[in-house]
C-alpha positions, 0 to 999 in steps of 0.5 A: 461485477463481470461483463458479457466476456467475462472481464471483471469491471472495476468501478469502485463501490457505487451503491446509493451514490450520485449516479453523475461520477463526474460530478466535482462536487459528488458526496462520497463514503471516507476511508477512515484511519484503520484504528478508528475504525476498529475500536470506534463504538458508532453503531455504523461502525460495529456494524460494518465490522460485523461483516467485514471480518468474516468477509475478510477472512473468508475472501483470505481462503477462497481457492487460490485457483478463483480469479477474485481470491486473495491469492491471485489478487496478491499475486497480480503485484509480483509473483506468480508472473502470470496473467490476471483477467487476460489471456495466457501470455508470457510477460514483456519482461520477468516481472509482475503487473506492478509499476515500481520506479516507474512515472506509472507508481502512484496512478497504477496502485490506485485501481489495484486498491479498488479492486481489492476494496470492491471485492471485499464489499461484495463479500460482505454483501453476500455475509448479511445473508446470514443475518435475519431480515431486519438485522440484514437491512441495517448491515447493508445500510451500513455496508453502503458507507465502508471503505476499506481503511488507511493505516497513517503510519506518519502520525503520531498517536497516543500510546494504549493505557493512561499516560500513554506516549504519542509516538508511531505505532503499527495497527492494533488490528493486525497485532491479534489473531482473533477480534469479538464482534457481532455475529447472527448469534449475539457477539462471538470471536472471529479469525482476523485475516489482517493478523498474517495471510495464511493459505487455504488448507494450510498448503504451501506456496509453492505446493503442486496443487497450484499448478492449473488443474485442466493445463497443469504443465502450462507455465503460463497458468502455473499459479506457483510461487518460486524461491528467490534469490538475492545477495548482500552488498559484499556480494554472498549470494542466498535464496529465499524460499518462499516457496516452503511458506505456508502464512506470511512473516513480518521479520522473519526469525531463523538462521536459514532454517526452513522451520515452524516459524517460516512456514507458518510465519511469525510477526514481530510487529513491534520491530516495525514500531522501532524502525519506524521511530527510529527512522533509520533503514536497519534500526534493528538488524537480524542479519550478521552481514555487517557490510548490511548493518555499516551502510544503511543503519543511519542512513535515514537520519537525514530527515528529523522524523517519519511525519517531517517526510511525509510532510515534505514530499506533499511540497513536491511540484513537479508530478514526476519528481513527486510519483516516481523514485527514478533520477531525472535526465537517465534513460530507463535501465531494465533488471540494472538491480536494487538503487540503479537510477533512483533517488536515495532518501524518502523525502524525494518522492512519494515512491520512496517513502512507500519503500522504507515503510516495506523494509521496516514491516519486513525487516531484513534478510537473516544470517544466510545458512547453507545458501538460504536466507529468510525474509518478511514478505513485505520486505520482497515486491514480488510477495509484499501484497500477500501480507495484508498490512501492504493494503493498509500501507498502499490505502496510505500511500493513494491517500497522500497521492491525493492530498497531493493531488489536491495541493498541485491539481494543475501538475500531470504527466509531462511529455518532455520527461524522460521518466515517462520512459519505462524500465518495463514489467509483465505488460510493459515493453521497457522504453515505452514512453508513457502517457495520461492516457495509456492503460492501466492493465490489467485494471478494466473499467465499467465499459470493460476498457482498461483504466487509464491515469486521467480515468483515475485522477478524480478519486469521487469518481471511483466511489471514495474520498479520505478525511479532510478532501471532502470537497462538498463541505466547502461551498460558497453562498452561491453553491460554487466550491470554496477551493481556496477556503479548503486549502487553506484548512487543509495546509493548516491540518497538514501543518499541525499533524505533520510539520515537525516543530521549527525547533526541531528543524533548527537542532537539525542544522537545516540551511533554510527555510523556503515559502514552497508552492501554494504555501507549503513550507519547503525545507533546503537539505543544506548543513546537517546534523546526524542527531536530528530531533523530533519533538 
């Protein structure tokens, strides 16, 4: 929705919902697993998939140069290092809108997930149109309660077939490029925009007809995406040439090559799964740079599994230790590089799980030849967001933002931290010292103010909850809330879904075991064994 001036408002979708946003107690839609989503059979659910693929593909091929396209939406997170909503301007540093190693992580993301799923509402609105009247009514009845769906990558679930083992998997949903679903004309298949982000026309990334059309040698509305450059540990300098990319890639293939399989991607979706079991950070290496391969393949194997860190960071305390990978007690270091000033394994904050997922749906560089190396999109912040499994993962990551949030409602911003100190980005002057109530740009509120943290803190407010923080289901006799009644089930649900067992925890020879804050077990990393289990 856009206002007098032509900002566009995020409020999240609102349509028949208690018009008190601050209500506590406010009754809001769920953002469902996306797997349950998918193949669920209630009526609602075929329904809202009814719109929502059509919706989905044709938002991902809307004209790069429309400010609510999927290009440009992306592109807010990194690359092209343009304004988005605001006027024409160089950036504060050479960087894009997003907050990485920044106290500013896990509320940023937030109304950026709003506005992706808000927009995508809108569309599926305009799709019941082509359906007649009373099949119209219905969707749009159904449409009221989708919100766009997490993918629980620290859940162990049963395997496809009889038998099949409970184990991490990746979405079913993106691993097809075409779904069957109903249509105005019965059932039929549809193009699936969650299987790879492809360009509208087939142009690449870098292609000219991206350059501003009324202003086309203005660098400051060149829409464009440029190459890359990177170099291995041991120093080889490469570029990544995104640029030549028509679609994105999940480990991508090649020996530095700018062949079929980089243009128009390619997905190794079960290297993702490896990776994920694995939990290791180069599980399945494609590069020959063996300094790559000695450094890091064990290098998660300090935790017992995926689900045991996600659990951990949940018992976290302290918002700033939880929000931001940054080490604490160091100034900010803006363009130090890769690891500078951050903490090193995934347990230690909510940023840091988010950054091995990105490397395992990317995967690494491939052998470098004649300078260019290739890379999965999501492997690479400046173009992460143009792979559509990065919104199924971020979906994930603000849902253990809030669960947390739920556990430590008494933890925020402290102005004594040095990591409110930021390293700078597009909007951000590096050292500005953050607070709760700085902005969130270029994210605008219903009042066509820029979103701040405490604006976002309450997710009812913006329209959405997730399974299990349904607050309403949780009253007293008198209609008050039962907060500790919810708690309660809440730890225990959290326990049994990802708490991996205390055998496992004693064969990987952790020290001991702590009563951590609001009862949450707290493992201390003492001694340790390389061969961890996960039973």
């Amino acid at each position: 929705m856009a206002s007098s001036d032509d900002h566009y408002f995020i409020t999240g979708v609102q349509d028949d919902l208690d018009p008190n946003r601050e209500n506590s107690l406010r009754e809001v839609p769920v953002r469902m697993d996306v797997d349950e989503w998918f193949l669920s059979q209630d009526p609602i659910h075929i329904k809202q998939c009814a719109l929502f693929f059509p919706a989905f593909w044709a938002f991902s091929q809307t004209s790069p140069h429309e400010r609510l396209s999927w290009f440009q939406m992306a592109g807010i997170h990194g690359k092209p290092f343009v304004a988005w909503d605001e006027d024409a301007q160089e950036g504060k540093t050479e960087s894009g809108y997003c907050t990485h190693n920044s106290i500013l992580f896990t509320t940023w993301h937030r109304p950026y997930m709003l506005l992706w799923e808000q927009v995508i509402y809108e569309m599926m609105k305009k799709e019941a149109g082509k359906f007649d009247e009373q099949d119209r009514e219905q969707l749009l009845e159904a449409a009221k309660s989708w919100r766009f769906p997490f993918w629980d990558w620290a859940l162990k679930k049963q395997g496809p077939g009889k038998g099949g083992k409970y184990d991490y998997h990746i979405p079913l949903v993106i691993q097809v490029e075409e779904v069957y679903i109903r249509s105005p004309a019965g059932f039929s298949t549809v193009k699936n925009a969650f299987y790879q982000y492809n360009m509208p026309g087939g142009v690449t990334m870098g292609d000219e007809s991206l350059k501003n059309p009324i202003d086309p040698e203005n660098p400051l509305k060149d829409l464009r995406i440029t190459s890359n450059t990177g170099k291995t540990y041991s120093g080889q300098k490469h570029t990544l040439p995104y640029d030549n990319c028509s679609s994105t890639s999940r480990y991508a293939e090649g020996h530095g090559s700018i062949d079929n399989n980089w243009i128009k991607g390619k997905q190794n979706n079960k290297r993702i799964e490896h990776a994920m079991r694995g939990y290791e950070w180069d599980p399945v290496s494609n590069t020959d740079n063996e300094d790559k391969k000695t450094r890091d393949r064990q290098r998660g194997k300090l935790t017992a599994s995926l689900r045991e860190a996600f659990y951990r960071v949940l018992t976290i305390e302290r918002f700033e230790d939880f929000s931001t990978k940054r080490m604490p007690d160091m100034e900010p270091e803006p363009k130090s590089g890769p690891g500078y000033n951050q903490k090193g394994y995934a347990f230690d904050s909510l940023e840091n799980i988010r950054d091995d997922l990105h490397g395992w749906c990317g995967g690494d560089v491939t052998t470098i030849n004649n300078g260019i190396a290739l890379l999965g999109h999501m492997s690479d912040v400046t173009v992460a967001a143009f792979d559509p499994i990065f919104w199924l993962h971020y979906c994930n990551i603000d849902r253990l933002f809030a669960m947390w949030q739920m556990l430590h409602d008494d933890q925020w911003f402290s102005d004594t931290d040095i990591r409110t100190k930021d390293e700078g980005n597009f909007w951000i002057r590096a050292g500005h010292p953050f607070k709760s109530t700085d902005e969130l740009r270029p994210f605008r509120d219903e009042n066509g103010e820029y979103h701040t943290s405490n604006a976002v803190w309450e997710v009812t407010r913006s329209g959405y909850t997730y399974p299990g923080l349904e607050k309403w289901l949780y009253l007293k006799p008198d209609g008050t809330y039962n907060k500790e009644g919810h708690l309660d089930v809440l730890r225990r649900t959290l326990s049994d879904n990802y708490n991996a067992s205390w055998e496992a925890v004693q064969a990987s020879h952790f020290s001991q075991v702590i009563q951590g804050q609001n009862g949450l077990p707290v493992l201390s990393f003492g001694e340790y064994k390389e061969n961890a289990m996960d039973k």
